[in-house]
C-alpha positions in Angstrom: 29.1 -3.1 121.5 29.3 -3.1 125.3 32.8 -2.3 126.6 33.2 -4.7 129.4 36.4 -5.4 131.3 37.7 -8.6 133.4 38.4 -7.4 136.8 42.1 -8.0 138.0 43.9 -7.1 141.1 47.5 -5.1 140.8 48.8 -8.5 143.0 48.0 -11.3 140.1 49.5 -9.0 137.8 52.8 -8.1 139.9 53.0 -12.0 140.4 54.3 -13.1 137.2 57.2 -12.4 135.3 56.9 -9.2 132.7 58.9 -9.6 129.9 56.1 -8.3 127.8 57.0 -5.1 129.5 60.9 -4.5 129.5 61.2 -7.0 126.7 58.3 -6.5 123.6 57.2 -3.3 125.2 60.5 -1.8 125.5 61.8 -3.4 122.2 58.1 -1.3 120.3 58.8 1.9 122.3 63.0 2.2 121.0 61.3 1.1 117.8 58.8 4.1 117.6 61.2 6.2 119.5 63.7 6.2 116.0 60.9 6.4 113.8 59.3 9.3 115.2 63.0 10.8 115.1 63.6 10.1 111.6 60.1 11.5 110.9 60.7 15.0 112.5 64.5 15.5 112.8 64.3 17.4 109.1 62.2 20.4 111.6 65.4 20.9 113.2 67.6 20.8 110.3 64.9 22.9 108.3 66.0 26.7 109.4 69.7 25.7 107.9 68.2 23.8 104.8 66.0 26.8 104.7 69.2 29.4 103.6 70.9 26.8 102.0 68.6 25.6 99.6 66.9 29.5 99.7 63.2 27.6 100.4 60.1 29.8 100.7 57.8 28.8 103.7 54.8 27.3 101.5 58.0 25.4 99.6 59.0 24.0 102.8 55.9 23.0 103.9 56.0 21.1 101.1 59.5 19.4 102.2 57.6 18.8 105.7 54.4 17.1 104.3 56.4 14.4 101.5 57.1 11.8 104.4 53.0 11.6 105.0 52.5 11.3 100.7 54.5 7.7 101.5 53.2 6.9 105.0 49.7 7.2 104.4 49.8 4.5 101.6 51.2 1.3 103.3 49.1 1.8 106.7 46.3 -0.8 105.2 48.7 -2.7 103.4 50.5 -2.9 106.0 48.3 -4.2 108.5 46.9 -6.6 106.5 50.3 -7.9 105.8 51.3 -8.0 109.7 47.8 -10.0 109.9 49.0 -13.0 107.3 52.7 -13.1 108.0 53.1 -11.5 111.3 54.2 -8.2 112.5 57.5 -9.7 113.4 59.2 -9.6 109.9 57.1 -6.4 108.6 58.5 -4.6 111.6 61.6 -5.6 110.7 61.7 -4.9 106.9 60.2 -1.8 107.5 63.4 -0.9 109.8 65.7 -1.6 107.0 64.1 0.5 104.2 63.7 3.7 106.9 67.2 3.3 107.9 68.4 3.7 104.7 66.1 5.8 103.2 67.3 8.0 106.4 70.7 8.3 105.6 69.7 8.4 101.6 68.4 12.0 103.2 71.9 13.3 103.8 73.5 12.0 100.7 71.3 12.9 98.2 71.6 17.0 96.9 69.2 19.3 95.5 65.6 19.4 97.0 63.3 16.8 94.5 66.3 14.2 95.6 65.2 15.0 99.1 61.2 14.8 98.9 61.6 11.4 96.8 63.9 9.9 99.6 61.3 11.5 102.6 58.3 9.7 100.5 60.3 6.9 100.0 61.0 7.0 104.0 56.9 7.5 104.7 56.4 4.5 102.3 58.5 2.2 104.6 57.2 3.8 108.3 53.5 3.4 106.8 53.5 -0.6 107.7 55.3 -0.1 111.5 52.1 1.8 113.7 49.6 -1.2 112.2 51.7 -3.7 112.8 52.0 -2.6 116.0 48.5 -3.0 116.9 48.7 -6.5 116.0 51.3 -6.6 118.7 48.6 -4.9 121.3 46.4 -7.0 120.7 48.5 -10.4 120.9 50.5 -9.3 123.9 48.6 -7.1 126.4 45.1 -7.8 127.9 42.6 -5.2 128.2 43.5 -4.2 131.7 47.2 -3.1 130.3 46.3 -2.6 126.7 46.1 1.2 127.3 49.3 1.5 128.8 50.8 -0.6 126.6 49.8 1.6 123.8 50.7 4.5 125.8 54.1 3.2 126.4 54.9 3.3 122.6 53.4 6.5 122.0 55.8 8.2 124.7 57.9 7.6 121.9 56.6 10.5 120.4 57.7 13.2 123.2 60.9 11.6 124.3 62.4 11.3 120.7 61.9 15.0 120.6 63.8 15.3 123.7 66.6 13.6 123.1 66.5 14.2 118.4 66.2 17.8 119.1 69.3 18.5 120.7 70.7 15.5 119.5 70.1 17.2 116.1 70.8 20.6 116.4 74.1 19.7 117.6 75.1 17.6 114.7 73.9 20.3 112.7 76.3 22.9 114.8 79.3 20.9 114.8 79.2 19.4 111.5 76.2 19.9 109.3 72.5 18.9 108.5 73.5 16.1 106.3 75.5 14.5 108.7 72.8 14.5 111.3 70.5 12.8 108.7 73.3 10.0 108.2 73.8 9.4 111.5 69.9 8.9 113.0 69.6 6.6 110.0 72.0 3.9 111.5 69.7 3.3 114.6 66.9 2.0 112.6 69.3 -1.4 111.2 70.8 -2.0 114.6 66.8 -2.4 116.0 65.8 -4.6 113.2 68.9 -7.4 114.4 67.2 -6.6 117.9 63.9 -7.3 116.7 64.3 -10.8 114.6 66.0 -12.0 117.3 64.3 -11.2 120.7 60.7 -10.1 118.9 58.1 -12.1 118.6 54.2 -12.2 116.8 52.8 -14.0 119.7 53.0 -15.2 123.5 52.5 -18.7 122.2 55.6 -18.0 119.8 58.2 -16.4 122.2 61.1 -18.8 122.6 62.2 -16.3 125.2 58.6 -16.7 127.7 58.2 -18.4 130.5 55.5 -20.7 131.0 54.1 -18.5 134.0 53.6 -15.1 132.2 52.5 -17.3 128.6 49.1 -18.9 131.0 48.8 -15.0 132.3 48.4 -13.8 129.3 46.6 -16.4 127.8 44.3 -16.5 130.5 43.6 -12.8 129.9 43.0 -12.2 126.5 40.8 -9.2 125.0 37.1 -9.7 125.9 36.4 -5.7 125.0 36.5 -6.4 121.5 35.6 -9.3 119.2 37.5 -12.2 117.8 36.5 -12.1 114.5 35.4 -9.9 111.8 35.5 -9.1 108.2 37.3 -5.7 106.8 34.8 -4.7 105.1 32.7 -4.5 107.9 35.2 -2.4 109.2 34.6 -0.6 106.5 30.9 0.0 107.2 31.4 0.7 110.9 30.0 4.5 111.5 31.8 4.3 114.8 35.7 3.1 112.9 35.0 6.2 110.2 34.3 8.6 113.3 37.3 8.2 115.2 39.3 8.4 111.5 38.2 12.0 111.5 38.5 12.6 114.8 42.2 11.6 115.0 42.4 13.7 111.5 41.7 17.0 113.1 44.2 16.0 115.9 47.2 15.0 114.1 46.7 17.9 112.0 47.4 20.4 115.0 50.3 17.5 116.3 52.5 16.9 113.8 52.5 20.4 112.3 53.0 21.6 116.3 56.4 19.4 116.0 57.4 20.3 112.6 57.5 23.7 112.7 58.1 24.3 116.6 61.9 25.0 115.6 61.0 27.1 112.9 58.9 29.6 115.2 61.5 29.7 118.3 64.0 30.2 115.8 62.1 33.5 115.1 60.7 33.9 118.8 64.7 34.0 120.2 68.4 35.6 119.0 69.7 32.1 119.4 71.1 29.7 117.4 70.2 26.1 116.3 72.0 24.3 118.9 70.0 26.6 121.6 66.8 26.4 119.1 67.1 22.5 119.2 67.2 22.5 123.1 64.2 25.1 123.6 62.4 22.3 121.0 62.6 19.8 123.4 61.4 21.3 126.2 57.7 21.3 125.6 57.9 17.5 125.1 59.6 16.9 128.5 56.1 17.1 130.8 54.1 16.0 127.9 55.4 12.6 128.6 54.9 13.0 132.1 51.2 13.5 131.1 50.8 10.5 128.9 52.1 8.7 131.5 49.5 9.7 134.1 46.5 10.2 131.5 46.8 6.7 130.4 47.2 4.9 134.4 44.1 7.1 135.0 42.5 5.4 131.6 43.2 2.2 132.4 41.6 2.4 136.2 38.5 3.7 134.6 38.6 2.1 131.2 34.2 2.9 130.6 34.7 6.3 130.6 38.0 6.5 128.4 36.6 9.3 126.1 37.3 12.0 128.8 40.7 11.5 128.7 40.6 11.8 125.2 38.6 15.2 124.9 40.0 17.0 128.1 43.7 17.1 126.4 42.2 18.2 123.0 40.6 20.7 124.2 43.6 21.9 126.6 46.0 22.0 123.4 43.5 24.1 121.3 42.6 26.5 123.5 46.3 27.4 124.7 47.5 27.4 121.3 44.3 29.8 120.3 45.6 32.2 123.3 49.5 32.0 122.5 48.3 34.0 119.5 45.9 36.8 120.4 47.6 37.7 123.5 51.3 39.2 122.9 53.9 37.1 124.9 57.6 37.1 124.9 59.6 34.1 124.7 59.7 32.6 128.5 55.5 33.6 128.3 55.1 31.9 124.3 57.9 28.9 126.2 55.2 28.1 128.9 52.2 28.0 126.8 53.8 25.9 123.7 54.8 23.7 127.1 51.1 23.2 127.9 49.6 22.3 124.5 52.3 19.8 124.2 50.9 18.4 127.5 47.6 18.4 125.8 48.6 18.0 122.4 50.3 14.3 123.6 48.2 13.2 126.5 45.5 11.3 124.7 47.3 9.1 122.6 47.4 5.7 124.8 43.4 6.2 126.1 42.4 7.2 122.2 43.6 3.9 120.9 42.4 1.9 123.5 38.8 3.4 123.2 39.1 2.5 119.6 40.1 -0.9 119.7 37.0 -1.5 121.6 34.9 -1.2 118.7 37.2 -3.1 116.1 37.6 -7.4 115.7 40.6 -8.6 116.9 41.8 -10.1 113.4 41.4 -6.8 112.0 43.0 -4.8 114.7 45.8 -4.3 111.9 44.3 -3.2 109.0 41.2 -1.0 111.0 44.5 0.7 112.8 45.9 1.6 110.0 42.9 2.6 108.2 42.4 5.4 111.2 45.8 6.2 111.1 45.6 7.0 107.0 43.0 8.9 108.2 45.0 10.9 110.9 48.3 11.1 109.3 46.8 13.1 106.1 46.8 15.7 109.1 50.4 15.2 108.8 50.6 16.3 104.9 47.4 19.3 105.3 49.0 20.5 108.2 52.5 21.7 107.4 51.0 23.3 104.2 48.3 25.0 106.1 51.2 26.6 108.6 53.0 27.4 105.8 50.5 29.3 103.8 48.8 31.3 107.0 52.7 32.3 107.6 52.1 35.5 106.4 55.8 37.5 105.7 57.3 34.0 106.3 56.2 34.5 110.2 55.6 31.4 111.5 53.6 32.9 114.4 51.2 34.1 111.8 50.2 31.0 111.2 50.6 28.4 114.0 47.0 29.5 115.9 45.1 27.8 113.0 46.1 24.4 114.7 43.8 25.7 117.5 40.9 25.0 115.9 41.2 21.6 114.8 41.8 20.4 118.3 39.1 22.2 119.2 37.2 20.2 116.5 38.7 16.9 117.5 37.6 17.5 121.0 33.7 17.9 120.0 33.5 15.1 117.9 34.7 13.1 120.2 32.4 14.0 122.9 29.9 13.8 120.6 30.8 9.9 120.1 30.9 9.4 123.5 27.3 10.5 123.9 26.6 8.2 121.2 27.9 5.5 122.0 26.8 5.8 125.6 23.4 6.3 124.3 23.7 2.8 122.1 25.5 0.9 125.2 22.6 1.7 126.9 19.9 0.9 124.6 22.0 -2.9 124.4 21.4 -3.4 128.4 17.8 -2.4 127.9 
């Protein structure tokens, strides 16, 4: 498929209103924001649940990986369910079930009460990310699609900025069950938000004025086809690629984020409050970078794949160096801040490039297919740190994520060559 783009000037853009910006965009980016928190505040709380509940590493990783059991079975579901209905009301349910599967986590005691309530959690987040993509595609043409994707994947460092502390004070001042209850209650307050100002469709947004509803529909996707059949997304060489390539990356991200407390817990004297703080750090310039990484993207939206493989292979080589050469904490602080940038940088430009290959009424569905894919990183990787933890030293361990960035990188400069290669071969 030849990825062709309408041209557009900044001024025809600037022109009309942009409530699909601080409106849908901003409503999907809070959205993401408190499920990525939900997802990852148990890291912070895990050094305190750790002694309490006397949890060996490999046990813990355990703990770490049940959310991902859940969340990688309602990703297809889920998307084809935002495809009949409308992501508007899966968003929405989903928000409920999180939210009080969240503060199920600090009510329930004893540690098979807490991985059924993180699967159950998973279960209910597993439907949000393909629903999303419905929302991409419905809202955003392909000139602003990568930022627009970009814009909800910020999510990922800024929630880290503001749950780590967040957390590790709640945890100080009070306890680690407390902080659970407490980030569940932001989930229910965004679902009101979202049946009421959300929306499936310009067409459908009581809220739209007539100005931005022609824009858009004036502009919508040409990258990408408008109709296909799942199971040809099924059969696509190019859909099953970019599920492993986004496999060997979420491996190394999620398990960077889940156990980052853990090892600057044992990197520094300090204590979880100050731990929580150093944990957010590392995600402060990484959103500067996703920021910049998907603008650049969107300028140049043929050669996408490089911003997809330069931050891959950034990430894996730093986190390969942290560990053969002997740091101390401001030195270890500096390089887990750089593979953060790297580790994050990719996300809007990788989805973007993706969606060029998939039919729009299966954006869902194929999105969520990639994203089972990927987010088994999220259970394999945890259990991976936790095992190559030797002596329950989480720096023992960490370095493995290394080399599946590295990995994720290759491939996908290998299927930019390829599909380069078959672009080509179309126009001749």
């Amino acid at each position: 498929m030849s990825e062709s783009f309408p041209l557009e000037t900044k001024s025809a853009a600037a022109s009309v209103p942009r409530a699909r910006w601080w409106r849908i965009g901003l409503l999907l980016f809070l959205i993401y924001t408190v499920a990525f928190a939900d997802r990852q505040n148990i890291s912070v709380a895990a050094p305190e649940m750790v002694k309490e509940l006397h949890l060996s590493s490999t046990v813990l990783g355990v703990l770490l990986s049940a959310f991902f059991w859940g969340y990688v079975l309602t990703q297809v579901p889920g998307g084809m369910l935002a495809n009949r209905i409308g992501p508007r009301w899966v968003i929405v349910g989903t928000l409920v079930v999180w939210g009080a599967a969240a503060i199920a986590t600090g009510l329930v005691s004893g540690y098979y009460q807490l991985l059924a309530v993180r699967f159950a959690m998973g279960l209910a987040e597993g439907a949000v990310w393909p629903s999303f993509a419905v929302m991409f595609i419905n809202w955003y043409p392909d000139s602003e699609r990568g930022r627009a994707i970009n814009f909800s994947e910020m999510a990922l460092p800024i929630s880290s900025i503001i749950m780590a502390p967040t957390a590790g004070w709640l945890i100080a001042a009070y306890n680690w069950e407390t902080m659970f209850i407490v980030w569940g209650i932001p989930p229910l307050v965004l679902a009101a938000a979202f049946a009421y100002w959300g929306a499936d469709h310009p067409d459908q947004d009581r809220f739209l004025s007539q100005e931005e509803r022609r824009f858009l529909a004036e502009r919508a996707s040409t990258a990408s086809r408008e109709h296909g059949s799942f199971l040809e997304v099924l059969r696509s060489p190019m859909v099953w690629t970019f599920c492993l390539i986004y496999f060997l990356w979420i491996t190394g991200l999620y398990s960077f984020g889940l156990w980052l407390p853990s090892l600057l817990s044992q990197l520094s004297s300090s204590g979880i409050a100050a731990v929580g703080v150093l944990s957010a750090i590392p995600f402060v310039l990484a959103t500067v970078a996703m920021y910049l990484n998907a603008r650049a993207s969107d300028a140049s939206p043929h050669q996408r794949a490089r911003h997809v493989v330069l931050p891959m292979f950034l990430a894996g080589v730093t986190l390969l160096v942290q560990h053969v050469v002997t740091f101390g904490l401001l030195g270890n602080m500096i390089l887990l801040i750089i593979a953060g940038i790297g580790l994050y940088a990719a996300f809007g430009p990788f989805w973007a490039w993706a969606l060029q290959y998939i039919p729009r009424n299966q954006a869902g569905p194929a999105m969520g297919l990639i994203n089972v894919a990927g987010n088994f990183g999220g259970i394999v990787g945890p259990l991976i740190v936790g095992a190559a933890a030797a002596g329950g030293a989480v720096a023992n361990g960490f370095y493995v994520l290394g080399f599946f960035l590295l990995g994720a990188g290759l491939l996908a400069v290998a299927t930019a060559v390829v599909a380069g290669r078959n672009n080509d071969a179309e126009v001749h």
